[in-house]
N, C-alpha and C positions, 0 to 999 in steps of 0.2 A: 668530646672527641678523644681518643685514646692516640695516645702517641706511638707512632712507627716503633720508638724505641723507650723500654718504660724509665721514665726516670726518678732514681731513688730519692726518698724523703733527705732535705736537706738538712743536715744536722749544723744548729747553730752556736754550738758552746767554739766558736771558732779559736779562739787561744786555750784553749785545753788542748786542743787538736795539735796546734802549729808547736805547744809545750814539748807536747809527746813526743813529736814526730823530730823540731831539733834536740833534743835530748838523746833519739835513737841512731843520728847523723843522717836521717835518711832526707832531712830537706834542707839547704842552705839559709841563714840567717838575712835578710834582708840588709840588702850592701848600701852602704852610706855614700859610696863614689856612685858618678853618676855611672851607668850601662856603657860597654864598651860598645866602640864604633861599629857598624855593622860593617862586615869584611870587603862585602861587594855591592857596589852602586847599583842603581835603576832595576830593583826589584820590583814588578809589577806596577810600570810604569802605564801600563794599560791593564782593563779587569782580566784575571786570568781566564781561558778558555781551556777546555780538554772536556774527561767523562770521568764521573763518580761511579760507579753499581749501585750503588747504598739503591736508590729509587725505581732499580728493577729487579733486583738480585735480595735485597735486606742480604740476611743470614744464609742463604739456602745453598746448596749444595753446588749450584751451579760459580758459585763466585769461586775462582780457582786460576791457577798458574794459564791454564788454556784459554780461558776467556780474556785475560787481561791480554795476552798474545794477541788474541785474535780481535780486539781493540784496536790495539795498536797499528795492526795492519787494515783494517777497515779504516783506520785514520788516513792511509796514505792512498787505500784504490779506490776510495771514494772521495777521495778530492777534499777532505775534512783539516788533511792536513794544510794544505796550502788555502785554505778557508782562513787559517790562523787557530787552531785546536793544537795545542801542543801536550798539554799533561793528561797523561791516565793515571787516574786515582784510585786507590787500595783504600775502601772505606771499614767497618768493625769487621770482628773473626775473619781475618788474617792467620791470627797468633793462635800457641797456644793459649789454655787456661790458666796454664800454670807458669811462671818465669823457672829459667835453671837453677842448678844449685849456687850460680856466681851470681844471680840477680838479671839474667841478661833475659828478653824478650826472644822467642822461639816459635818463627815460624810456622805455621800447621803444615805435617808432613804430607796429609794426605791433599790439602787444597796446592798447596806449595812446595812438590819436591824435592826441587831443586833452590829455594831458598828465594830470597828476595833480591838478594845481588843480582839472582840469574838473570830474574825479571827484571832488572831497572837494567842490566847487561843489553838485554832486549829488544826493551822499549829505547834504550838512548841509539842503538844502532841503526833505527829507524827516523833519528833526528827529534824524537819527542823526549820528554821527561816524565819521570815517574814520580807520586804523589804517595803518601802514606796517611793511617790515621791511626788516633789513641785518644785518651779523656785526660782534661786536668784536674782528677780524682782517683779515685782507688782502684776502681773498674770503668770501664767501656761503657757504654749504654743501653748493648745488647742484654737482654735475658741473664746470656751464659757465665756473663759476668767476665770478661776478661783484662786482662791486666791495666791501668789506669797508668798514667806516669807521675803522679803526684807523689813526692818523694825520690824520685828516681827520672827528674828529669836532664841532669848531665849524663848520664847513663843513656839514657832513652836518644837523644841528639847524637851522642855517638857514634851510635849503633844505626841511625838511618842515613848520617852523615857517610858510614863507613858502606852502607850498602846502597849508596849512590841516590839517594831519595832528593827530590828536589822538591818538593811541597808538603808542608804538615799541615792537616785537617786537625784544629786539636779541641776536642768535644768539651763537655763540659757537667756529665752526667757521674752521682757519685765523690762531691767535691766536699762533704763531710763541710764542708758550712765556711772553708779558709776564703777569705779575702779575693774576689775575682782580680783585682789589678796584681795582686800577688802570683797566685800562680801563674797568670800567663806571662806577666814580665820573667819571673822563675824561666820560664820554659824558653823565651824569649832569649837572656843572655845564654842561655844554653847551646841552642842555634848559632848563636854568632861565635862563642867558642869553640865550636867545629871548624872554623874558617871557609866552610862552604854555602853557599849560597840557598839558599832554601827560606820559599816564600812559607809565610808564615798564613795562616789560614784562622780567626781568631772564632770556634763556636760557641758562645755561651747566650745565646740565642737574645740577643738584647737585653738582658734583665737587668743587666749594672750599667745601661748607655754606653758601650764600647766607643760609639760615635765620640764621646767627650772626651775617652782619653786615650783611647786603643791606635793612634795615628804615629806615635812612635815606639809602637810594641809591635802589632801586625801590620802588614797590607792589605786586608781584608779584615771584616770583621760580620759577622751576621745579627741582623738587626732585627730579628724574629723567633717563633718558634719554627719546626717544621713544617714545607711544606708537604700539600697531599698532591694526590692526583685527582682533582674537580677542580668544578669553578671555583663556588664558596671560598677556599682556603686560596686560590688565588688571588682573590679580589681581593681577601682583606691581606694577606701580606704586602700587595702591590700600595693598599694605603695608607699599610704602616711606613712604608720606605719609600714613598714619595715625600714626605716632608722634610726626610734627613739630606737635602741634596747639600749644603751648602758644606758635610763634611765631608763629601768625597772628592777624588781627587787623584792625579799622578801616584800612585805609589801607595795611597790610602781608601780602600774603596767599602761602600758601603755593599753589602752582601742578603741579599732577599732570597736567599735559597737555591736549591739547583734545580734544572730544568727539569718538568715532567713534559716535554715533547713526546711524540708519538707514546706512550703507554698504556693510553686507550680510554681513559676516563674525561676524557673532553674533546668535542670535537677540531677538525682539522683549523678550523675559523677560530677555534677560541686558541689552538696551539698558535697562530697567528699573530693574535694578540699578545699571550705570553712572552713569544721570544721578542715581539716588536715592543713592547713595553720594557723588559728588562734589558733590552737594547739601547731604548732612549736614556733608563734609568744608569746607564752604564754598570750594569751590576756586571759578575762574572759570569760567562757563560757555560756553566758547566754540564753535560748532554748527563741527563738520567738513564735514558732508555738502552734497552741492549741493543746496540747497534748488528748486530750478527739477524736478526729479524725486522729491525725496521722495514716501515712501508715506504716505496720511492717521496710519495707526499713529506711523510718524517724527515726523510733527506732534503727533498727541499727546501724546506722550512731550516732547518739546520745550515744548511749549507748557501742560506742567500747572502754572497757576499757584500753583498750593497745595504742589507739589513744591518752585517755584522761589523760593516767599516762605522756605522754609529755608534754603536758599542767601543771599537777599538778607536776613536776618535783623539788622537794625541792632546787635542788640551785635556782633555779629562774633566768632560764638568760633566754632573747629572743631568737629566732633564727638570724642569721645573713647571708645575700646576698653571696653565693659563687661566681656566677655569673647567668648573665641573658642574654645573647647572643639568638638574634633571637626569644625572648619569651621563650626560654628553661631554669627557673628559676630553679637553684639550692640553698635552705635555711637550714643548718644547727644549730643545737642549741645542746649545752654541757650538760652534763646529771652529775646530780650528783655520778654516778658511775661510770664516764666516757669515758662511750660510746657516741655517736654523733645520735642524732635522723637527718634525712637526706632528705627533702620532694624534692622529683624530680618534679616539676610544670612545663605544658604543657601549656602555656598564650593561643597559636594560635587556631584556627580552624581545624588543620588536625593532625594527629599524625605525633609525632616527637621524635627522640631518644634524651633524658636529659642524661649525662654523668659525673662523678665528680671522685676523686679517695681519699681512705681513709687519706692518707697525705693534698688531699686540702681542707679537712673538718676536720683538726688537730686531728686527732688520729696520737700514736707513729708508729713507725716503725715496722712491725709484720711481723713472717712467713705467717699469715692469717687471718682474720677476719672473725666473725658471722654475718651474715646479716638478720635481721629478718624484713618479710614484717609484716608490723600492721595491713593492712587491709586482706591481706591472713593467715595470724596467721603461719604463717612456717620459718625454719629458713635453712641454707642455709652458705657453707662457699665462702670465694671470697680472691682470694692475691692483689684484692688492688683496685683492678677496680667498680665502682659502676655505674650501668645503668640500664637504662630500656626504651622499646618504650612506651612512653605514650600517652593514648588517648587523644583526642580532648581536650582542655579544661581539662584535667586530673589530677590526684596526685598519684604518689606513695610516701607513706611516710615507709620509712625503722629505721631502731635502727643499727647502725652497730659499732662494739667493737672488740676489739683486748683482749680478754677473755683467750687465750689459749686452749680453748675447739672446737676451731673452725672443726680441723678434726672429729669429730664428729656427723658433719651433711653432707648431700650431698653437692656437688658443684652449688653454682649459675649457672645458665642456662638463658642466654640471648634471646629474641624471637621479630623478626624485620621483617622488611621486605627494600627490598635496597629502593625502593622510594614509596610512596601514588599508591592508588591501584586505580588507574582510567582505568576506559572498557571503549571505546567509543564505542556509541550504535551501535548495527549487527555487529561489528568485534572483534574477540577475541583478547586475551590479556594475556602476558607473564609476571608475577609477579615473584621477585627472593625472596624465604624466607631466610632466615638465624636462625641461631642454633649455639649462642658461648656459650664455657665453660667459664665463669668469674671466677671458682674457683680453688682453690689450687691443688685438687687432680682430675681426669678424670672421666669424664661421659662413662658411657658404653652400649654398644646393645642402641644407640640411633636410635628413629625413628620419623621423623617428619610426620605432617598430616595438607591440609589445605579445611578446608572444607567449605561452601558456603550454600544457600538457598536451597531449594527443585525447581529442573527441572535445575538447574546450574551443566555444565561439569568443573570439577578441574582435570586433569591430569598433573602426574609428570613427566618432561621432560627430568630429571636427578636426581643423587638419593636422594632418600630421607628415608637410613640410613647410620650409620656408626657404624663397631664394636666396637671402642673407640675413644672418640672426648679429647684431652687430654688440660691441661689449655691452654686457650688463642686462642684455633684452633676453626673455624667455619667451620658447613656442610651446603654449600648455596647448595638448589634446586629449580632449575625452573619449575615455574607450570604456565599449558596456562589455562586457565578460557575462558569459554565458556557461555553469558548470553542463555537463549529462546530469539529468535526472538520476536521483538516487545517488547523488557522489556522496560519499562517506565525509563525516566531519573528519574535519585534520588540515596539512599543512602540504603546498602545493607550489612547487618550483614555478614562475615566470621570468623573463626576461626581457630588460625594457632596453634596447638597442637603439643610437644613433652615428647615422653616418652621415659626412658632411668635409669639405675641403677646407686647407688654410688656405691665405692670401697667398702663396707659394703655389698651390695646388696641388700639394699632398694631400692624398685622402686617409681619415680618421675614423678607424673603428671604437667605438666606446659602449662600453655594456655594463648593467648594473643589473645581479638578481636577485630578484625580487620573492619574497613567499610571500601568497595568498592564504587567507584559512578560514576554510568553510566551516560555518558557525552558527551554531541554532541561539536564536533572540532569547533573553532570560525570560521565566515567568513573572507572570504579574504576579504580583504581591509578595512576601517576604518567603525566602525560604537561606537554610541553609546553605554555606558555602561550602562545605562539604559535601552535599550532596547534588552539584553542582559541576559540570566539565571546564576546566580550566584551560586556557589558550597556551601558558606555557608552565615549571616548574623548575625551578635550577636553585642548588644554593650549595651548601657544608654539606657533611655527611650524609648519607642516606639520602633514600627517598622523601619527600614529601609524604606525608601518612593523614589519609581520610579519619578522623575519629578517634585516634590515637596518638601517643606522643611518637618522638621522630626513631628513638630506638636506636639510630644511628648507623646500624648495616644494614640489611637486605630490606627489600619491601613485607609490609605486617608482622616487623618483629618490636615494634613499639608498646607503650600499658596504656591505660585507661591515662585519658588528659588531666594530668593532678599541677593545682599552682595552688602553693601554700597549703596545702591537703584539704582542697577542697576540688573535688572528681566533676569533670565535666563528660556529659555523654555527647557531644557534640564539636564539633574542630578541629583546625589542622595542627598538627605538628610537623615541625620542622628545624632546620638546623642552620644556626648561620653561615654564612652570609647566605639572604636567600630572600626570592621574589617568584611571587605567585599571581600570573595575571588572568583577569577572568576578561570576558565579555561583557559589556553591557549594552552596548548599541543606543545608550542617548535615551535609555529608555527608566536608569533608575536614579534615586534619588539619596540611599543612606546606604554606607555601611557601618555595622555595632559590632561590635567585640570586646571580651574580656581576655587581656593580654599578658604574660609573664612566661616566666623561665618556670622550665618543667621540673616540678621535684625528685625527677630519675638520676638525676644529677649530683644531688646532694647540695651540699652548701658550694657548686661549682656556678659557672657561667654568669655572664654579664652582658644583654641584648639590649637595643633599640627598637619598637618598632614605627612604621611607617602604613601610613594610608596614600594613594596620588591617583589622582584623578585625570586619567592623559598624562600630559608632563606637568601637572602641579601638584603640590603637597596638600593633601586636603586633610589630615592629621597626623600626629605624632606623639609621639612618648621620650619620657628623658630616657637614662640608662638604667634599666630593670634587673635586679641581680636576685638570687635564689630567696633571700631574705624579705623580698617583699611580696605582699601580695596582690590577685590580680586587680589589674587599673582597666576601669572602663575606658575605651575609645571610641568614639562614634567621628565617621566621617561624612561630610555635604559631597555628595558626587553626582550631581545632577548635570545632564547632559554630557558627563564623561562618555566616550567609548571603549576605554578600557580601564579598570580598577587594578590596580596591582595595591596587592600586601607586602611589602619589605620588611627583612629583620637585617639590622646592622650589629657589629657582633663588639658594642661599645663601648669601641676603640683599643682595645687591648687581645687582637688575637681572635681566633672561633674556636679556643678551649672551649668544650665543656657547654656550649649555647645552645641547647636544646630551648627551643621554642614554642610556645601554644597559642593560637588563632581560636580560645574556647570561644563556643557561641555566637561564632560567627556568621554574622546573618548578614544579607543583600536585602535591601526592601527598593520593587520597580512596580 
């Protein structure tokens, strides 16, 4: 993976460096009293919220005095501000290239005409605050190279202290090899000797564990590399910084990067997931997209307050790992009124039911609990059980609380289906729904309904009501699905609907949908997986690539499949994190492959791969890095329905993971 911004070879002679540099007075001697008190209390006592560019803008021409304006005021008529979004943040090229002849930092005249004061003049007139950035190095991260604060950091604090800046983003690209707790505590007492307030931002992307000691230097700190805009690089950031919960906290937060909402490289479901995960995770919310084009969906997502009051949740604790069996992530996080916000995450490709129950997400022992979905805004009682089928790629994120008021609402209502809804093409197909009560009290005059495309036959094969469905009891009905003749393979919206009264006799609408995907049966006997149509492809960079390594940008810009330099004419390339599901229909029995990191990379990348069979693991590999060569894997998958290929990008990031499925065969 090539990073948004390149970053320079680290030079490690680091006391040559720090010689030079005090020698020349340009960096302060490391003070033996302890750091002065910081000026002003309850700095980022909750994760900060606002907008970065960096993630739609980079370097380009559009990042400038107008756009930040016009942020600003998109913060207040779209309701972002009273969301809780207060900071807009100035991420690289801002500045000149060059400092002046005093040493001082120099706004660019053409992005910035009127200067950086104007702009923080601005943005605070409008009741937000304005955000700044720089690197604790020589230079910035961008290309262009622009000025670093290293050396020059009471200088640098002055100077944004004096031009009203309330947050430093302070990078870490360019740091000529010095000490990381150094320069940022450096930059650190700088900050505080301005006597103004200004949250501290700490980027060095995890590589020295800021978690262990960054909690009395910044209030933030980031616990990664960069994110992108895909899945892949979501997922695996999301697993790097789900284990760090127990350092974050009031005033200390752990930091997984800024949002890629609406930007376009993932769908609206997976933006979903994104901001409902780094909600639970309490990370900072900070909006990437240019908000002057978002799509209304974009704003939604952005702007659900009831998503974002998890995020801003006054105790301040992380979410924590319920468990993650098969991709079906359950992340709970304690609420200051002590209720449990509860995100049921769908990792895989196909819908799949996430389950968890109020006691293993430590709530007390109750007659019942309220379960309130965040994203449906309804609430809902339940005695204990917590579920839901989630889509692809999906999130449900719930609030659920032992209140006492729980008889008060209807009963959760469960909506599934017994297994993935595959038609193979020209023969119909018998899918079983289901309809459980999860809650306390009985669902009544329940009816279910599943309906499908325009020219598709759905007929009920058994019923599909019941007078009263009482806790814990399901109404399964069979329905045969009938494509039109000739319908093309692919993926096909339904929708499995139940209406039904509480004991109150409110009536309750509930809907779950559902894709179908017309599918032709594998052939008999061994063939290629490559030459083979897959059910779905998602992962890192790039494309998935037929026969070719992954390349990493556009489709067929990959080389011949090389592990260890030995050329395969056959297999997928791909990039982590990444999962490739085929078909099988019950009908094969092995998958072979020779497995490793693609030599396009160099002495780069470090994968895992996976074989699963349905939701079991039916082989693996430890962590494979450029240095070794390919490892056979063969997997048992007999009677699976679907085979998926997984690469884990192991544990360290999806640098550089370019992946090869050589020789990939199916035998059915």
């Amino acid at each position: 993976m090539r990073h948004p911004r390149p970053r320079t070879h680290r030079i490690r002679a680091a006391a040559l460096l720090l010689t030079a540099l005090l020698s020349a007075g340009g960096l302060a001697a490391p003070a033996t009293a302890a750091p002065p008190a910081a000026p002003a209390e309850g700095l980022a006592l909750t994760p900060p919220m606002g907008f970065n560019n960096w993630n739609s803008t980079h370097c380009r021409a559009e990042f400038n005095e107008d756009m930040v304006k016009g942020i600003a005021d998109l913060f207040v008529t779209k309701g972002l501000k009273d969301a809780g979004y207060q900071y807009v943040n100035l991420d690289d090229c801002w500045a000149l290239p060059q400092r002046n002849a005093d040493g001082k930092l120099v706004p660019d005249p053409a992005r910035f005409p009127h200067g950086i004061s104007a702009v923080a003049d601005y943005v605070h007139a409008k009741g937000l605050k304005l955000g700044i950035y720089t690197s604790a190095g020589t230079k910035t991260c961008d290309g262009a190279g622009f000025p670093g604060a290293l050396g020059h950091e009471e200088s640098d604090a002055r100077q944004f202290a004096d031009w009203g800046v309330d947050y430093l983003k302070y990078d870490n690209c360019n740091n000529q090899g010095v000490d990381a707790r150094l320069r940022y505590r450096t930059m650190r007492d700088a900050l505080r000797a301005t006597g103004r307030p200004i949250v501290y931002s700490i980027c060095e992307w995890g590589e020295n564990k800021p978690w262990e000691w960054a909690s009395d230097v910044g209030q933030l700190w980031r616990t990664t590399g960069d994110i992108s805009d895909n899945w892949g690089s979501m997922l695996s950031i999301l697993k790097q910084n789900l284990p760090l919960a127990p350092y974050a906290g009031p005033g200390h937060w752990n930091d997984p990067d800024m949002l890629e909402v609406g930007n376009g490289g993932m769908t609206d479901t997976e933006y979903r997931s994104h901001f409902s995960l780094w909600a639970v995770m309490a990370a900072p919310l900070l909006i990437g997209t240019d908000l002057r084009t978002a799509s209304p969906a974009t704003l939604d997502i952005l702007g659900n307050k009831e998503v974002i009051a998890v995020d801003q949740d006054p105790l301040g604790r992380q979410g924590t790992v319920v468990s993650s069996a098969g991709g079906r992530w359950v992340v709970a996080k304690e609420m200051a009124d002590g209720s449990r916000a509860v995100a049921l995450f769908n990792e895989s490709g196909t819908a799949q039911r996430v389950a968890t129950s109020a006691a293993a997400v430590g709530l007390p022992r109750a007659p019942g609990y309220t379960q309130r979905d965040l994203w449906q805004h309804r609430d809902a009682n339940t005695a204990g059980t917590i579920a839901a089928t989630v889509p692809a790629h999906g999130t449900v994120l719930l609030r659920v609380s032992a209140d006492g008021q729980w008889a008060e609402h209807p009963p959760a209502v469960e909506l599934g289906l017994d297994e993935a809804a595959f038609i193979e093409r020209d023969a119909p197909a018998t899918l079983t729904g289901t309809v459980t009560d999860l809650g306390r009290t009985p669902a009544r005059e329940v009816s279910a309904a599943l309906t499908g495309p325009d020219g598709w036959t759905v007929r009920a094969l058994s019923p599909a009501t019941a007078a009263t469905l009482p806790s814990g009891a399901s109404l399964r009905t069979r329905w045969r699905v009938t494509a039109p003749p000739g319908t093309p393979v692919g993926s096909y919206a339904f929708s499995l609907r139940v209406r039904y009264r509480s004991p109150a006799g409110e009536r309750v609408t509930s809907e779950l949908p559902v894709t179908a995907s017309v599918v032709v049966p594998p052939p008999s006997g061994t063939s290629y997986l490559s030459d083979l149509p897959w059910l779905s492809a998602a992962g890192g960079w790039g494309p998935v690539e037929r026969d070719t390594s992954n390349g990493e940008d556009a489709a067929g810009d990959g080389s011949p499949l090389t592990i260890g330099s030995t050329v395969y004419a056959k297999g997928l390339g791909v990039h982590a994190a990444n999962e490739v599901a085929y078909y099988a229909g019950r009908r094969c029995a092995k998958v072979t492959a020779e497995v490793g990191v693609d030599d396009e990379k160099g002495a780069k990348g470090s994968v895992a791969f996976e074989i699963w069979a349905d939701g079991v693991k039916a082989a693996s590999t430890g962590v494979l890095t450029n240095v070794d060569a390919a490892e056979p894997l063969t997997a048992d998958v007999t009677g699976a329905r679907v085979v998926r290929l997984v690469v884990t990008d192991g544990g360290d990031g999806i640098d550089s993971d370019h992946a090869d499925w050589a020789d990939a065969r199916l035998s059915c």
